[in-house]
TORMI-16889 format. One record per residue (C-alpha): residue number from 1; x, y, z. Coordinates in Angstrom, 2 decimals. Example, Ala and Ser with C-alpha at 12.3 -4.5 7.8 and 13.67 -1.06 7.14 Angstrom:
2
<node roti="1" east="12.30" north="-4.50" up="7.80"/>
<node roti="2" east="13.67" north="-1.06" up="7.14"/>
***
This chain:
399
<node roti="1" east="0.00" north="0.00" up="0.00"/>
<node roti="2" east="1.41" north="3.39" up="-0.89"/>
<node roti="3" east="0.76" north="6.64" up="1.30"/>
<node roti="4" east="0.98" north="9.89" up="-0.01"/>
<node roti="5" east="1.31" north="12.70" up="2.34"/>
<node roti="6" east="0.75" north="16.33" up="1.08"/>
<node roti="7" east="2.34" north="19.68" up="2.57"/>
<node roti="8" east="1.31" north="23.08" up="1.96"/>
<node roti="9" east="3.63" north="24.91" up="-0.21"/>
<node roti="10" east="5.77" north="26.86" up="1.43"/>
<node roti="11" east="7.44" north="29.88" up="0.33"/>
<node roti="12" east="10.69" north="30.34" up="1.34"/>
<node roti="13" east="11.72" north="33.60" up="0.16"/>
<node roti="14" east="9.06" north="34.86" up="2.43"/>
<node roti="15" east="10.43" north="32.93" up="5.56"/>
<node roti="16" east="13.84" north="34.12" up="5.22"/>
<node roti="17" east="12.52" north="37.65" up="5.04"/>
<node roti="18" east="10.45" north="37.24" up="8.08"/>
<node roti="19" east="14.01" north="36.86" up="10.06"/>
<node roti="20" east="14.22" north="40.29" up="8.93"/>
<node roti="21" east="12.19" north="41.62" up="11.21"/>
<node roti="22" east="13.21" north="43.66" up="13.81"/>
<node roti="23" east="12.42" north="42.56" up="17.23"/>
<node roti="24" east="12.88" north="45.40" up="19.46"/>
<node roti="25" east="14.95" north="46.53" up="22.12"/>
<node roti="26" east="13.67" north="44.25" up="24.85"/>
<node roti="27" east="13.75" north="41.10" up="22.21"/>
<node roti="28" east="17.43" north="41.92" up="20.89"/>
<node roti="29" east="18.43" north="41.37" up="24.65"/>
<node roti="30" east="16.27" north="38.65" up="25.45"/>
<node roti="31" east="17.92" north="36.95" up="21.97"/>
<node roti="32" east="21.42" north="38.10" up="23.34"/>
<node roti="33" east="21.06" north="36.23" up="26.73"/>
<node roti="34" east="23.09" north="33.41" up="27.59"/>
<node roti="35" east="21.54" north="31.44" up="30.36"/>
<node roti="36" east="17.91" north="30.86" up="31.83"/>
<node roti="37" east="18.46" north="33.19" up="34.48"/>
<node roti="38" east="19.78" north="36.48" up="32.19"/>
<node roti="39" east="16.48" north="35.94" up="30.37"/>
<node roti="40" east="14.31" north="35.91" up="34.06"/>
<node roti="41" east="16.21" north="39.27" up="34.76"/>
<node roti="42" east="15.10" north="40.34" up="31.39"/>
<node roti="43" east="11.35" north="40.06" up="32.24"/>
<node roti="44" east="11.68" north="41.75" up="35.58"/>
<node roti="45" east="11.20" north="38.93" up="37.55"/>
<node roti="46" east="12.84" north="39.27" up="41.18"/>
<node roti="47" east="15.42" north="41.50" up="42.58"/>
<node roti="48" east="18.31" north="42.72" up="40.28"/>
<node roti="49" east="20.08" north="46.22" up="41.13"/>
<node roti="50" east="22.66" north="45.58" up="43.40"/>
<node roti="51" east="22.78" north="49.45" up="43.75"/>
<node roti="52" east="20.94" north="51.28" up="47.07"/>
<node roti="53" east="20.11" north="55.00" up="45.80"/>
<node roti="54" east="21.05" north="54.53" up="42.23"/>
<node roti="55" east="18.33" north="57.40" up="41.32"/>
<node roti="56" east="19.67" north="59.18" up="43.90"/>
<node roti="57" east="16.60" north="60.34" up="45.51"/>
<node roti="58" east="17.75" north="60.07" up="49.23"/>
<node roti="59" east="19.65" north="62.51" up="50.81"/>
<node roti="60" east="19.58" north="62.51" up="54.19"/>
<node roti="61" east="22.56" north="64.53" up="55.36"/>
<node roti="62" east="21.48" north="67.65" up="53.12"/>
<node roti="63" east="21.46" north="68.32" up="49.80"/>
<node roti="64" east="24.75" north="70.33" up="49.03"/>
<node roti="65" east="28.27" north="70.64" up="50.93"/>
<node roti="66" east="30.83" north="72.92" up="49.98"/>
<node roti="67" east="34.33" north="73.33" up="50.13"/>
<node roti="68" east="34.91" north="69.94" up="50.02"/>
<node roti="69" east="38.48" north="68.75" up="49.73"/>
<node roti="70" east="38.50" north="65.16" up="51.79"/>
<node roti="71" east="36.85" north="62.08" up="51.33"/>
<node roti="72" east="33.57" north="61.01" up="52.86"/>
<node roti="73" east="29.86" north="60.94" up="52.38"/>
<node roti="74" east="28.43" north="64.24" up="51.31"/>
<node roti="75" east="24.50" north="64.74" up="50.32"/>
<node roti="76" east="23.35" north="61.55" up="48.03"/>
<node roti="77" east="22.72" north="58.88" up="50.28"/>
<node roti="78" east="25.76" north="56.22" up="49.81"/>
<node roti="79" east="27.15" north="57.96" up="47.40"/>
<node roti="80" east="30.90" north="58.97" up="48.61"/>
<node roti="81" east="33.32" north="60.95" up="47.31"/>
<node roti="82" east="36.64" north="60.61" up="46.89"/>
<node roti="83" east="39.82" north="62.84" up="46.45"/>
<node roti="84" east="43.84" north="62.87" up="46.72"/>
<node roti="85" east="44.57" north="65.99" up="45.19"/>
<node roti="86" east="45.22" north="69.91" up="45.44"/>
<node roti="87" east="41.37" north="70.70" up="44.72"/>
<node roti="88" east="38.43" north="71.79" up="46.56"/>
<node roti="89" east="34.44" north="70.95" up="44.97"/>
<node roti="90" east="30.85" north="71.09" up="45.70"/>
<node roti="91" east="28.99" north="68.02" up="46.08"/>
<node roti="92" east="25.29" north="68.09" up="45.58"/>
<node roti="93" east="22.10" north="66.44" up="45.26"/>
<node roti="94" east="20.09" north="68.11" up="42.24"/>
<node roti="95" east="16.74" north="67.40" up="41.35"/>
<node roti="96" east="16.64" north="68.83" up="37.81"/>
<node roti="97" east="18.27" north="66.76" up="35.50"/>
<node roti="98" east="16.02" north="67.09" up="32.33"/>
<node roti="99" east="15.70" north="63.41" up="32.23"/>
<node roti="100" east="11.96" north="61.77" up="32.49"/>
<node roti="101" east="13.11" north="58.92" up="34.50"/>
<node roti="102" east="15.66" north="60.27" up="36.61"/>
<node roti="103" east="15.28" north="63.50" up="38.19"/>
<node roti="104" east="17.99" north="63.28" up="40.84"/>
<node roti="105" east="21.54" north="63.47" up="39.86"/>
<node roti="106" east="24.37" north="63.46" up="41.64"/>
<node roti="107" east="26.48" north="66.57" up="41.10"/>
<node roti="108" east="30.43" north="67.24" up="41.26"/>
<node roti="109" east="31.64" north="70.90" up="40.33"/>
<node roti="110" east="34.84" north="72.00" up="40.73"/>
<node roti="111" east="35.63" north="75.15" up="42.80"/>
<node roti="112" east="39.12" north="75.35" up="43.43"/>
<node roti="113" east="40.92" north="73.85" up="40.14"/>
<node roti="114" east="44.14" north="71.39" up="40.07"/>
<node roti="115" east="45.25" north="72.96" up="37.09"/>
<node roti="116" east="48.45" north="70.61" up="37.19"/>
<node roti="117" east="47.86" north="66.70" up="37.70"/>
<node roti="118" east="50.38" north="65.21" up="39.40"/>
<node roti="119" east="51.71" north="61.51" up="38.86"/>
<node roti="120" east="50.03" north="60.34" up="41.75"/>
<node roti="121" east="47.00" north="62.83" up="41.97"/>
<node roti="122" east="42.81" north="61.22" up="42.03"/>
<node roti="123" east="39.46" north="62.40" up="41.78"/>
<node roti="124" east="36.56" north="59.55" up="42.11"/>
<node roti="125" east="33.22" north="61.80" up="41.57"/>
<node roti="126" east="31.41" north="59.06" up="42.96"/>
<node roti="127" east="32.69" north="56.60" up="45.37"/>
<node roti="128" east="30.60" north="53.29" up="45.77"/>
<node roti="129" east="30.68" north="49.70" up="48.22"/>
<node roti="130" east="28.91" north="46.91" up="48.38"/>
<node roti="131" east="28.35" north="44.96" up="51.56"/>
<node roti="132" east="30.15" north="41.52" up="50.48"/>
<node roti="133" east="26.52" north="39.84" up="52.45"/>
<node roti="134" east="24.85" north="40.79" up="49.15"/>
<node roti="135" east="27.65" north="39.84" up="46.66"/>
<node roti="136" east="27.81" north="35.91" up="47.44"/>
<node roti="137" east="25.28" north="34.75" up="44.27"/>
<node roti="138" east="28.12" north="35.90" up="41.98"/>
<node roti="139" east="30.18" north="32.90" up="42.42"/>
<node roti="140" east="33.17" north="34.76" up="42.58"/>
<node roti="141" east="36.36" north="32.58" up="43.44"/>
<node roti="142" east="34.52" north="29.80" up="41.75"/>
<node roti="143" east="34.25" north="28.20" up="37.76"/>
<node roti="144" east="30.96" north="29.56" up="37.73"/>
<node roti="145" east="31.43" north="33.08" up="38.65"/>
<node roti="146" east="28.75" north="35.41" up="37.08"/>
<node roti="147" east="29.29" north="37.98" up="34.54"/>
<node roti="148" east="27.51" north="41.27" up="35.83"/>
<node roti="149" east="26.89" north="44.34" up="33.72"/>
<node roti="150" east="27.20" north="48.39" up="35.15"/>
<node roti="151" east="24.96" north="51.10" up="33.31"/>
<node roti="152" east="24.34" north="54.65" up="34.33"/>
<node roti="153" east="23.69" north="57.88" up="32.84"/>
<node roti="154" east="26.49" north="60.25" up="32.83"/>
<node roti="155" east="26.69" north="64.40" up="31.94"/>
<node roti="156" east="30.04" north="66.37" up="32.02"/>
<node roti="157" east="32.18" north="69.07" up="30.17"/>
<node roti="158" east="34.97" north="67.46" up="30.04"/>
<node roti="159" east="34.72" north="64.69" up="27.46"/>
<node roti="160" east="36.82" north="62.22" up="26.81"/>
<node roti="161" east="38.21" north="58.50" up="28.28"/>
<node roti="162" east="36.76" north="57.90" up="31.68"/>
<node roti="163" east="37.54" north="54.69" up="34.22"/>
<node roti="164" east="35.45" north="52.93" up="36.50"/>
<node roti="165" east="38.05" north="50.86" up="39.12"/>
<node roti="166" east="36.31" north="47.89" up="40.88"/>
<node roti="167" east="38.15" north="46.91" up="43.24"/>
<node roti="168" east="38.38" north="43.99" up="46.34"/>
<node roti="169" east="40.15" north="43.05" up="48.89"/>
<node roti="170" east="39.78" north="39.41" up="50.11"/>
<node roti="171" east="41.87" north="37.43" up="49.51"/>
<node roti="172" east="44.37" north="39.39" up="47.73"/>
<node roti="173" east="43.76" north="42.82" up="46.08"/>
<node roti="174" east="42.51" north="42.76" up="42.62"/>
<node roti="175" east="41.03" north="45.24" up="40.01"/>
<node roti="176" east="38.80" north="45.64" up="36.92"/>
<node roti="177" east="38.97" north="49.04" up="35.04"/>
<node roti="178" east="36.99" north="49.27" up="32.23"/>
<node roti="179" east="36.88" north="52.20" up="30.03"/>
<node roti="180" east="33.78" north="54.26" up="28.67"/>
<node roti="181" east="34.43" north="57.35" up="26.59"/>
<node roti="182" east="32.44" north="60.95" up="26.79"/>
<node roti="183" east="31.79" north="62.41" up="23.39"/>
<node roti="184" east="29.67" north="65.10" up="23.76"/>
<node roti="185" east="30.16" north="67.90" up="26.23"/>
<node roti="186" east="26.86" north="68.83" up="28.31"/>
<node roti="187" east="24.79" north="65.82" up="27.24"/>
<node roti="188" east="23.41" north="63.29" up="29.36"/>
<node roti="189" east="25.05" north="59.62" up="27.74"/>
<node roti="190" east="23.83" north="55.92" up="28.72"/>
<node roti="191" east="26.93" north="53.85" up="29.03"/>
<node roti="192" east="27.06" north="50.10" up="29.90"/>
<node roti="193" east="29.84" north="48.52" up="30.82"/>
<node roti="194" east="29.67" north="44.43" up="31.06"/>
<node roti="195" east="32.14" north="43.40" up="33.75"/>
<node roti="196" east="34.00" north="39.81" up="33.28"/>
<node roti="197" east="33.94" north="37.51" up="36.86"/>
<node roti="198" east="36.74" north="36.96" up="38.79"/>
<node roti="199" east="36.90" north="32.80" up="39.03"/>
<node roti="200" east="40.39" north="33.66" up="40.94"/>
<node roti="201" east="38.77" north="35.26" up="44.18"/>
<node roti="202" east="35.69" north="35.35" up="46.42"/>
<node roti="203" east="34.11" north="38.28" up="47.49"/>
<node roti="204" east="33.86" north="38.76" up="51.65"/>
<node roti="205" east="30.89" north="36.98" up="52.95"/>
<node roti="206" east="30.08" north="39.62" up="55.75"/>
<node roti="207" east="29.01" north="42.53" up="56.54"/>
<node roti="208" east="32.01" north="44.37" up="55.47"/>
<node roti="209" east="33.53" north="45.55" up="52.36"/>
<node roti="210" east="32.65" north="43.49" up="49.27"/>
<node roti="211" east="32.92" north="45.45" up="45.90"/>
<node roti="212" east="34.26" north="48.94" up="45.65"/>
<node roti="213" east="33.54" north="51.15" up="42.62"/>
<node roti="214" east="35.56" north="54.42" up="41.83"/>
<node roti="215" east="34.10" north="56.46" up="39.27"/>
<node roti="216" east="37.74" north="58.06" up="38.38"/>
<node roti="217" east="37.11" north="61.83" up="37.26"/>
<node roti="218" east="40.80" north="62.91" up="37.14"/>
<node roti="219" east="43.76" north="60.05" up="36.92"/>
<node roti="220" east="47.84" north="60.50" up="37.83"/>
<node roti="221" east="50.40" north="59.30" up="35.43"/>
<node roti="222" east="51.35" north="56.50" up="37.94"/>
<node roti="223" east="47.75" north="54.81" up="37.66"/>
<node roti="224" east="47.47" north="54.91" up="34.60"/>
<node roti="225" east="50.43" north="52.34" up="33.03"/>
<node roti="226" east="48.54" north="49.70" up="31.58"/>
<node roti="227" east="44.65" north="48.63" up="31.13"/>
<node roti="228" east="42.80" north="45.89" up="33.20"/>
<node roti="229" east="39.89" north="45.02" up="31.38"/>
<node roti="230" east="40.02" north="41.68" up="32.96"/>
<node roti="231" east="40.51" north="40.97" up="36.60"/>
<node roti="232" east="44.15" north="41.48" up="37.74"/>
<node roti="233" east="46.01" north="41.49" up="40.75"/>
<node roti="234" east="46.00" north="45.30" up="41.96"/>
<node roti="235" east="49.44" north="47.27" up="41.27"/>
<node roti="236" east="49.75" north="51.10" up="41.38"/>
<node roti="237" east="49.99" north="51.35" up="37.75"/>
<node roti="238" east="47.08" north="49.50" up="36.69"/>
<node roti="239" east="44.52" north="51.00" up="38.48"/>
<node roti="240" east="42.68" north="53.34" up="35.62"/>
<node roti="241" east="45.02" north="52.44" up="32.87"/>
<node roti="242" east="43.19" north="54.11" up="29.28"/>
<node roti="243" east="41.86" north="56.65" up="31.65"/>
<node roti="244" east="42.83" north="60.34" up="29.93"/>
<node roti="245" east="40.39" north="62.94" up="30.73"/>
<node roti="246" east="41.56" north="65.26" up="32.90"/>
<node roti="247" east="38.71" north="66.55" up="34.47"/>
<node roti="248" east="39.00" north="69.35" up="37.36"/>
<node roti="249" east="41.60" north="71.21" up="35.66"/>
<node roti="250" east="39.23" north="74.25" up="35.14"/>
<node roti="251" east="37.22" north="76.20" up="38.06"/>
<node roti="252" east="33.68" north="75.12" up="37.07"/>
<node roti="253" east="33.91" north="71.55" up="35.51"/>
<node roti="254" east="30.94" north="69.22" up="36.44"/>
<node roti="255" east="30.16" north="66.07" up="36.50"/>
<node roti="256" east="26.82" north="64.55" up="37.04"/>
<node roti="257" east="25.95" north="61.06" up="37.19"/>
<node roti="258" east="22.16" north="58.99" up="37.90"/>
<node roti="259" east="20.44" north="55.62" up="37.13"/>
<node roti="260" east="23.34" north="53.67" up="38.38"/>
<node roti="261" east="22.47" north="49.82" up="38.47"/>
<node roti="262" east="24.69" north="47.11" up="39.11"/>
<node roti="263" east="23.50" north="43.51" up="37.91"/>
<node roti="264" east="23.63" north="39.71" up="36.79"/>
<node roti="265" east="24.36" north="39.20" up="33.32"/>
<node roti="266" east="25.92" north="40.35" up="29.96"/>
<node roti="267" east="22.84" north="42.55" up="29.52"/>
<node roti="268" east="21.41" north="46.24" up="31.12"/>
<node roti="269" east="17.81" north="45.78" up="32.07"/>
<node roti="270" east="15.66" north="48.45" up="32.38"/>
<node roti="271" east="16.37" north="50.30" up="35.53"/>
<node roti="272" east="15.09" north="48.95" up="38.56"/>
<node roti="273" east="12.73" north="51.50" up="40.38"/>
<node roti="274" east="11.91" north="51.09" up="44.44"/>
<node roti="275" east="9.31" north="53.05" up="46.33"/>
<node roti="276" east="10.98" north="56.06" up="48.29"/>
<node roti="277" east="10.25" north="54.20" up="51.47"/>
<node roti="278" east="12.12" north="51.36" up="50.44"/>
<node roti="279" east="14.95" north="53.26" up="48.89"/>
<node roti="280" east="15.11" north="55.25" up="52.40"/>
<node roti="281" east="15.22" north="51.90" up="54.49"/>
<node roti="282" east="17.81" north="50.68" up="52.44"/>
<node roti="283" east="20.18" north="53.70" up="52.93"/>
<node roti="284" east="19.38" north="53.70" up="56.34"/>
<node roti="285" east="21.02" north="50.69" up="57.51"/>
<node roti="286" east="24.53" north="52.63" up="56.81"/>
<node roti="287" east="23.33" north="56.08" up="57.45"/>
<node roti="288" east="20.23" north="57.52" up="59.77"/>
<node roti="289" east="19.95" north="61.09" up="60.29"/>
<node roti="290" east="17.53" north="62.18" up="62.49"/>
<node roti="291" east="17.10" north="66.12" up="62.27"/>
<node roti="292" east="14.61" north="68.40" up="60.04"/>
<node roti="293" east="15.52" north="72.23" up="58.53"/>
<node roti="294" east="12.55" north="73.78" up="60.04"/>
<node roti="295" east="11.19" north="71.42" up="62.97"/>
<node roti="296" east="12.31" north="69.76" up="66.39"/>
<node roti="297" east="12.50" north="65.82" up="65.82"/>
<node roti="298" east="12.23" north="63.22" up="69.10"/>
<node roti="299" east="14.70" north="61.70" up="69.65"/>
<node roti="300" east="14.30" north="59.51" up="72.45"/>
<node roti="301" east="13.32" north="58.90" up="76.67"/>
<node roti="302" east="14.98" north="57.18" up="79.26"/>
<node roti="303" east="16.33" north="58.58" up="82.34"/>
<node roti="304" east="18.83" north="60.95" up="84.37"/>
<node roti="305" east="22.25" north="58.40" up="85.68"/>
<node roti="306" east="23.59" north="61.30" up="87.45"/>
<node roti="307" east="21.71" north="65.02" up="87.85"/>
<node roti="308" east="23.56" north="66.28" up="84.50"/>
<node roti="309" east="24.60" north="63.18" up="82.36"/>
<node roti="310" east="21.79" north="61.12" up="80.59"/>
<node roti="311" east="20.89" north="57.69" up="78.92"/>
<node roti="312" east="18.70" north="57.69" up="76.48"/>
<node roti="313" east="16.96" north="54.71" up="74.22"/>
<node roti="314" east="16.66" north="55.29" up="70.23"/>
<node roti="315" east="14.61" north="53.47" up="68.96"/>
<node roti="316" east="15.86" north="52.49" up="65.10"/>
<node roti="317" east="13.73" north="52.05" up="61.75"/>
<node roti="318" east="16.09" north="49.14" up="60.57"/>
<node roti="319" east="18.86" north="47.42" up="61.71"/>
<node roti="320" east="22.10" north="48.89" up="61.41"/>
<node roti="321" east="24.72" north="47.57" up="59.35"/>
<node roti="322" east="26.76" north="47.11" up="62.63"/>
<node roti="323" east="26.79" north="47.58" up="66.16"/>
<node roti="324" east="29.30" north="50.46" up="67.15"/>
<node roti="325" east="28.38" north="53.45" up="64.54"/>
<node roti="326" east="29.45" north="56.53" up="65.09"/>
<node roti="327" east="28.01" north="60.02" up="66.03"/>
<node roti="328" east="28.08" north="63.32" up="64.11"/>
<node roti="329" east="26.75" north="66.29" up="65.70"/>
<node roti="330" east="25.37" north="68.96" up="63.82"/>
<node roti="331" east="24.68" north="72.66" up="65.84"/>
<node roti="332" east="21.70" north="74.43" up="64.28"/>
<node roti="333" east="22.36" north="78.69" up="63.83"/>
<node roti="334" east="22.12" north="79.22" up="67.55"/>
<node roti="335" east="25.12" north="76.32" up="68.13"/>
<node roti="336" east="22.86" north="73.47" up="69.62"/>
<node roti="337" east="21.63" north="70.33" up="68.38"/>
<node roti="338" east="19.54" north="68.91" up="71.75"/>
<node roti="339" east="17.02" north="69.80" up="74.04"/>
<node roti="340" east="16.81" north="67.09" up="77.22"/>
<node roti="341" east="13.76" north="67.49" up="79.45"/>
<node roti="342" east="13.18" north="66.39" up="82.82"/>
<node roti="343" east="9.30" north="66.76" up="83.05"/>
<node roti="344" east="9.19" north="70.35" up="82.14"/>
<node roti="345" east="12.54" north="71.78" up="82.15"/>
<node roti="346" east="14.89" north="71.83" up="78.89"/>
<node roti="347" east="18.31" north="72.24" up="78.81"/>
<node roti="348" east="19.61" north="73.57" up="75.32"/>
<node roti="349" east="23.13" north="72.01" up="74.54"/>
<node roti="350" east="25.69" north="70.58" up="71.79"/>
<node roti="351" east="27.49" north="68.05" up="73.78"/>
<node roti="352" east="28.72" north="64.86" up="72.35"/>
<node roti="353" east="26.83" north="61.53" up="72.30"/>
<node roti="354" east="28.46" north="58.64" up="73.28"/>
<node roti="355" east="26.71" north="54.76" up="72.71"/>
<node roti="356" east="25.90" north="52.67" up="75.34"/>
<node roti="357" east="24.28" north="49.12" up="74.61"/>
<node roti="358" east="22.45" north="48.50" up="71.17"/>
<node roti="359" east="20.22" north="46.12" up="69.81"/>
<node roti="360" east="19.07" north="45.25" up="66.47"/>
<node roti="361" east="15.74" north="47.93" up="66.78"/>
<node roti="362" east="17.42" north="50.63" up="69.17"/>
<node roti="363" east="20.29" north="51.71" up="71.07"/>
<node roti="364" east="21.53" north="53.46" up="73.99"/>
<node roti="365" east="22.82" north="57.06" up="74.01"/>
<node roti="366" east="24.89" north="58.46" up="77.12"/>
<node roti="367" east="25.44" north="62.05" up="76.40"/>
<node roti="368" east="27.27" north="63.41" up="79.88"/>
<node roti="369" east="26.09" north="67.18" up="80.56"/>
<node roti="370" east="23.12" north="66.63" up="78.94"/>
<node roti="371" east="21.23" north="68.53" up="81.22"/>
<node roti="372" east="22.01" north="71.43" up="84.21"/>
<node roti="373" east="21.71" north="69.83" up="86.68"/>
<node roti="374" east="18.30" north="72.31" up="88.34"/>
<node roti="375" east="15.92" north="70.99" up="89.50"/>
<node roti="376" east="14.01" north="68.76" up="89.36"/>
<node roti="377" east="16.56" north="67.14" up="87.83"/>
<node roti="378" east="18.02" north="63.97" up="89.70"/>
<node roti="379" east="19.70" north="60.81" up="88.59"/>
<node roti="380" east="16.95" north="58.27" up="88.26"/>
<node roti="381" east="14.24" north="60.73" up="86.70"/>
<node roti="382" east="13.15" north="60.04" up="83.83"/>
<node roti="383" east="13.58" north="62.01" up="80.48"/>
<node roti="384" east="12.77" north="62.98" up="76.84"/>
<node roti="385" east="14.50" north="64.73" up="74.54"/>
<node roti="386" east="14.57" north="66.31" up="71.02"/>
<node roti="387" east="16.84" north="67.38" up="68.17"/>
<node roti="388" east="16.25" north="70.85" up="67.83"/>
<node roti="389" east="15.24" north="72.13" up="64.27"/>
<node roti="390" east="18.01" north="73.12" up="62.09"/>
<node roti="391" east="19.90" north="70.32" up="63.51"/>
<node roti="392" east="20.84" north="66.67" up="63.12"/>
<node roti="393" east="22.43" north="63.64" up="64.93"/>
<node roti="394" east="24.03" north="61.06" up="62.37"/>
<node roti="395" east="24.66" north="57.79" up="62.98"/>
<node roti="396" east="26.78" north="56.27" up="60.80"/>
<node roti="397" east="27.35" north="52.90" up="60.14"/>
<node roti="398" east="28.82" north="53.17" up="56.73"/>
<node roti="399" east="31.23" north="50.80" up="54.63"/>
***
C-alpha cells in the first residue's frame, strides 16, 4: 500500500525575510542572553540592582556641601566621594536633571581647580561599596562566577576616556577598570559597561567591604600604566590604565551622574525603580539622620544616671549595618543640636553623644552634661529629649 502525504507549499523567500524583522529593544536582549536566568532578569522577575540609591533620591545629610576637599559621604545617600589631590568641589544632590526617569543626579563641580595633575594625583566623583553579604550569588572565586553588567547615565564638560576601578580586597587585592568614553560635552550619555567575573577570588561573605567602585574623574600618570579590562592582581599602575580625561583642571567643571544599576548578566535591564520608602530603608542601615531644617525631631526617653549626664533609648527604623556606629553632631544657627527634658525643664546644649548598649531595633545614648543639673533634675528621673530644628544627629554605620 502506498501513502501519499501532502504539505502546503511553502514559500521560502518569504520565511527568510520574516528573520528580517526587527524585534525590538527588549527582544534583541532577550535573543542576546546566555543562560535561563539572564532571560528571568530580562522580564523583571525578582530583585536585580545591586545598587541602594542609584536614582539618587535620598539625601539625608542635606542636599549640598561645599568646600569639600576630603573624602567622605556628602549629600546623596551612599554615594561617597573621593579625592587625593590639590582641589576643593561642591557636592550636591540636584533634582533637575532634564531626564523623564531620573530627576535626581548626583552633582560634582569644581571650585578650586588642580590645574596641574600630578603623577600620583585622584578624583573619584562618585565613590561606591557593596556589603560583600549581598555579593555571594556571583560565584566569585569559583568556575561559575557570574558575569555582571554596570549602566548609568552620565553628563560632564569634560569629554573624553573615563575609568570605573572595581576593586576587592579578600583574599588578595585585585582590580577591573573598564573604560567608557564621553563624546559630547553637556549631554546626558547611557553607558554600559559588562564586567568579566573573577573565578580567581571570592568576594567577603560579611558585613564588610565586598565590591568597591571608583568612578575616576581625574587620573595620575602613575595609575594609569597599563589597562585591566580583565581581573588582575591590583598594582599602582594599573589602576585606571586608558583613563585620559583630565577633568578638574578648570574652576567650574561638572560632572553629574544617575540611574546607576549594578546587575547579573551580559545585559542592562531596564532600571530597577523602588518606592521612596524602600529606597530610604535601604540607605538607612549605613546612614540615619535624624534632624529636620525647620522642625524639632524626638529623639528619644529614658532617664537621668547622674543630675547632668543622661541615657537615652533610640529606637531604630532598621537594623544597622553594625553595632558600634558613630556620632556626628550637627549645631543648628544658635550652636545646639539637643534639648533634654526632665518633666518640664529643657536644657539647650551641643554636647557629644556617646553609645551605650544597642540592639538590632534601638540603642543606647549616654550624652554626659546633657542637662544642668536644676531641679528637678536627679539621677533616676526620667527624660525625653529632642533634636532641635536646624539640627541633626548622624549615625553612621557606613562601609
Amino acid at each position: 500500500m502506498v501513502v501519499k502525504v501532502s504539505k502546503p507549499e511553502i514559500n521560502v523567500r518569504e520565511k527568510i525575510s520574516e528573520l528580517d524583522k526587527p524585534s525590538g529593544t527588549a527582544g534583541q536582549a532577550m535573543l542576546a542572553a546566555e543562560t535561563p536566568q539572564e532571560q528571568f532578569n530580562l522580564i523583571n522577575a525578582g530583585r536585580r540592582n545591586m545598587i541602594i540609591n542609584g536614582d539618587m533620591r535620598i539625601a539625608q545629610r542635606g542636599t549640598s556641601a561645599t568646600g569639600v576637599a576630603s573624602n567622605g559621604y556628602y549629600a546623596t545617600d551612599r554615594m561617597a566621594f573621593y579625592e587625593a589631590n590639590s582641589g576643593t568641589y561642591t557636592v550636591r544632590q540636584d533634582n533637575n536633571s532634564g531626564l523623564a526617569e531620573f530627576p535626581h543626579y548626583h552633582h560634582i563641580i569644581a571650585t578650586t581647580a588642580d590645574t596641574s595633575l600630578g603623577s600620583t594625583e585622584l578624583v573619584s566623583g562618585l565613590f561606591y561599596k557593596i556589603e560583600g553579604n549581598d555579593l555571594q550569588h556571583l560565584g566569585y572565586g569559583t568556575s561559575g562566577a557570574k558575569h555582571t553588567t554596570l549602566s548609568f547615565w552620565v553628563r560632564t564638560n569634560v569629554p573624553g576616556d573615563y575609568t570605573v576601578s572595581i576593586y576587592k580586597t579578600f583574599g588578595s587585592a585585585r582590580v577591573v577598570a573598564p573604560i567608557y568614553t564621553v563624546e559630547h560635552a553637556g549631554v546626558w550619555q547611557y553607558v554600559t559597561l559588562v564586567i568579566p567575573p573573577d573565578t580567581n577570588t571570592g568576594i567577603n561573605n560579611g558585613n564588610g567591604d565586598g565590591l568597591a567602585f571608583y568612578f575616576n574623574l581625574s587620573s595620575g600618570s602613575s595609575y594609569t600604566v597599563s589597562e585591566a579590562p580583565n581581573w588582575s592582581s591590583y598594582t599602582t599602575g594599573n589602576w585606571s590604565g586608558g583613563h585620559t580625561a583630565h577633568w578638574g583642571k578648570t574652576t567650574n567643571d561638572y560632572w553629574h551622574i544617575t540611574g546607576v544599576q549594578f546587575e547579573v548578566g551580559k545585559v542592562a535591564t531596564p532600571f530597577e525603580h523602588r518606592s521612596y520608602g524602600e529606597e530610604l530603608a535601604l540607605c538607612q542601615r549605613y546612614c540615619y539622620v535624624i534632624g529636620h531644617p525647620s522642625q524639632v525631631i524626638y529623639l528619644g526617653t529614658g532617664s537621668m544616671y547622674t543630675t547632668t549626664a543622661v541615657n537615652l533609648s533610640v529606637p531604630l527604623p532598621v537594623q544597622l549595618r553594625h553595632n558600634n556606629p558613630s556620632f556626628t553632631r550637627v549645631a543648628n544657627g544658635t550652636g545646639n543640636w539637643l534639648n533634654v527634658y526632665v518633666g518640664a525643664t529643657g536644657t539647650v546644649s551641643n554636647v557629644a553623644p556617646l553609645q551605650g548598649d544597642y540592639t538590632q531595633s534601638n540603642l543606647r545614648l549616654y550624652i554626659p552634661g546633657a542637662h544642668s543639673g536644676n531641679s528637678p533634675s536627679a539621677a533616676g528621673a526620667g527624660v525625653w529629649s529632642m533634636v532641635l530644628a536646624g539640627a541633626q544627629l548622624i549615625i553612621n554605620a557606613e562601609l
